[in-house]
VOLUMVO-849301 format. One record per residue (C-alpha): residue in three letters; x, y negated, z. Coordinates in Angstrom, 1 decimal. Each point is the difference from the previous one (the first is absolute). Layout:
BEGIN
residuo;c1;c2;c3
ALA;X;Y;Z
...
//
This chain:
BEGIN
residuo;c1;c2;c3
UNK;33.1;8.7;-7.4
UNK;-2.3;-2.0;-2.3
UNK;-1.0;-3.1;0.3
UNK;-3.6;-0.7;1.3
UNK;-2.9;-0.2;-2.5
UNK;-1.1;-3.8;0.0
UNK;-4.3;-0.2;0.1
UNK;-0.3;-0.5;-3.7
UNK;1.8;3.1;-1.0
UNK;-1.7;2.0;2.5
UNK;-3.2;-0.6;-0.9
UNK;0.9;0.6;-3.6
UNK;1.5;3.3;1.5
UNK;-3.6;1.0;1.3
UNK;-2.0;-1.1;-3.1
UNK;2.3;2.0;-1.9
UNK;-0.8;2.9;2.8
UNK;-3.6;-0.2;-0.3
UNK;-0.1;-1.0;-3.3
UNK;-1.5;-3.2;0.3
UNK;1.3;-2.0;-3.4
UNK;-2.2;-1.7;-2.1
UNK;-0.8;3.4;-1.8
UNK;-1.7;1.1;3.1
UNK;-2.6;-2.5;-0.1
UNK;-2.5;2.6;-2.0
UNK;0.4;2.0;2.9
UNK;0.0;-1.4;3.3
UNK;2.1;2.2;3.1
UNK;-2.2;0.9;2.7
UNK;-0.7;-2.1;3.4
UNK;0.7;3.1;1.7
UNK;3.8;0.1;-1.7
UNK;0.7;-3.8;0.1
UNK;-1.0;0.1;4.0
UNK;2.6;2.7;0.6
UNK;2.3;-1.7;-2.3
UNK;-0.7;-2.7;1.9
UNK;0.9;1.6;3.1
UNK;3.1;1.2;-1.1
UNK;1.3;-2.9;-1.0
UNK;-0.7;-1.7;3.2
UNK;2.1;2.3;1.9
UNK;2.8;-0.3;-2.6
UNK;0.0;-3.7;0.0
UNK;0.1;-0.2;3.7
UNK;2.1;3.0;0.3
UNK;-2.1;1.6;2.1
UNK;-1.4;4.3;0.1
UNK;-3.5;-0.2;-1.5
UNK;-1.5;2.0;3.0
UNK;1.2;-3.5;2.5
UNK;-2.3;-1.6;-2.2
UNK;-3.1;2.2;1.5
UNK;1.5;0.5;3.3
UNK;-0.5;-1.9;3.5
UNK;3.2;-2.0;0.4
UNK;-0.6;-3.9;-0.1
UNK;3.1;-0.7;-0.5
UNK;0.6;-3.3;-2.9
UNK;1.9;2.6;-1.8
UNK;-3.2;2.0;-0.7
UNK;-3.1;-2.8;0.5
UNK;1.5;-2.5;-3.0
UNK;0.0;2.8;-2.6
UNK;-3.8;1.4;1.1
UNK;-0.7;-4.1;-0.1
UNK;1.4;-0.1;-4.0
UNK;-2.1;3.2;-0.5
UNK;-2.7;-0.9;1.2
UNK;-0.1;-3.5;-2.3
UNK;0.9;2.4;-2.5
UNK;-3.3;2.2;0.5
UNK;-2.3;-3.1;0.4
UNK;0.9;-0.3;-4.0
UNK;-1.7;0.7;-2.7
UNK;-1.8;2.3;0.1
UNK;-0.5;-0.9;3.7
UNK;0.0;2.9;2.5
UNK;-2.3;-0.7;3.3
UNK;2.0;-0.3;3.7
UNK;-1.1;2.9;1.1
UNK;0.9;1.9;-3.6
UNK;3.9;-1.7;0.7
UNK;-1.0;1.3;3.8
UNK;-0.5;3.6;-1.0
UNK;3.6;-0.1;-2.3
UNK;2.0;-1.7;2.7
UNK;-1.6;1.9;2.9
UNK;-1.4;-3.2;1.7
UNK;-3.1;-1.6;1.0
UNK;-1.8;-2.4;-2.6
UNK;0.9;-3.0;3.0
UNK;3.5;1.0;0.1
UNK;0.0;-0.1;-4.3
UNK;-1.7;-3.4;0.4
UNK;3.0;-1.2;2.5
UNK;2.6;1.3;-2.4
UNK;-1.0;-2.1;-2.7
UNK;-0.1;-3.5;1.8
UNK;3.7;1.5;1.1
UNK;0.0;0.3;-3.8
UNK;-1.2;-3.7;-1.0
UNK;2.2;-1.4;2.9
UNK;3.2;1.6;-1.7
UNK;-0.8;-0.4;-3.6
UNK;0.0;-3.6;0.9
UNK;3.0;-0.2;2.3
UNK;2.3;2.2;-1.1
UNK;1.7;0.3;-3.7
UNK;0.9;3.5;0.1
UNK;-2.9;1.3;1.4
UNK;-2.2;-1.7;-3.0
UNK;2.4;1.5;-2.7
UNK;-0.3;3.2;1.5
UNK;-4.0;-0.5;0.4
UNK;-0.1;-1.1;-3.5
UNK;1.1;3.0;-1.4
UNK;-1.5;2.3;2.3
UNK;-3.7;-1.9;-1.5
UNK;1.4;-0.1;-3.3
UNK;-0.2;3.9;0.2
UNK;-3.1;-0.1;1.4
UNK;-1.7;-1.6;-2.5
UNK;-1.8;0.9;-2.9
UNK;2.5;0.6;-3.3
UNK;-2.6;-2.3;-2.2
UNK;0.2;-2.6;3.3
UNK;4.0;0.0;0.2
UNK;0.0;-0.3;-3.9
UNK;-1.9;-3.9;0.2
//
């Protein structure tokens, strides 16, 4: 078995995925293919199924990696709560909740922010990320 991919490599791992080097800067991915790229990765980096991510369970497991996405979303460009609402099958109240989970953990706990960070690093624009 392989040793784990540290952060750095996996986010070069995605870029190189999504094509996201500096030669993509002329032409930007979609938001529609960095949220579900976002997504992904979420459930990868918390080891979680992608469909726990839009189901009912509140279990830590499932509400810290919603909380990163949701920072992620309210990136450039900024999706609305009840946009995030509609992808993670919530209510724009529940969405708001999520991210003061979010802001509470980014500040707290190291391993949640490096896993937020890259999960908003994706998120953002390529032109954003490059400055």
């Amino acid at each position: 078995m392989s040793a784990p991919l540290t952060l750095e490599q996996r986010v070069e791992r995605i870029e190189r995925i999504l094509g996201l080097g500096e030669a993509s800067l002329a032409a930007p991915l979609p938001w529609a293919l960095r949220r579900s790229a976002v997504m992904r990765e979420a459930a990868q980096l918390w080891g979680v199924s992608p469909d726990n991510l839009t189901g009912l369970s509140k279990i830590r497991a499932f509400v810290h990696p919603r909380a990163a996405i949701v920072m992620a979303l309210r990136v450039s460009p900024a999706m609305s709560y009840p946009q995030i609402g509609r992808v993670l099958h919530r209510d724009h109240s529940s969405i708001i909740n999520l991210e003061r989970i979010g802001q509470t953990e980014f500040e707290r706990d190291l391993t949640f922010k490096a896993r937020a960070q890259v999960l908003m690093d994706l998120a953002r624009k390529p032109e954003e990320r490059a400055s």
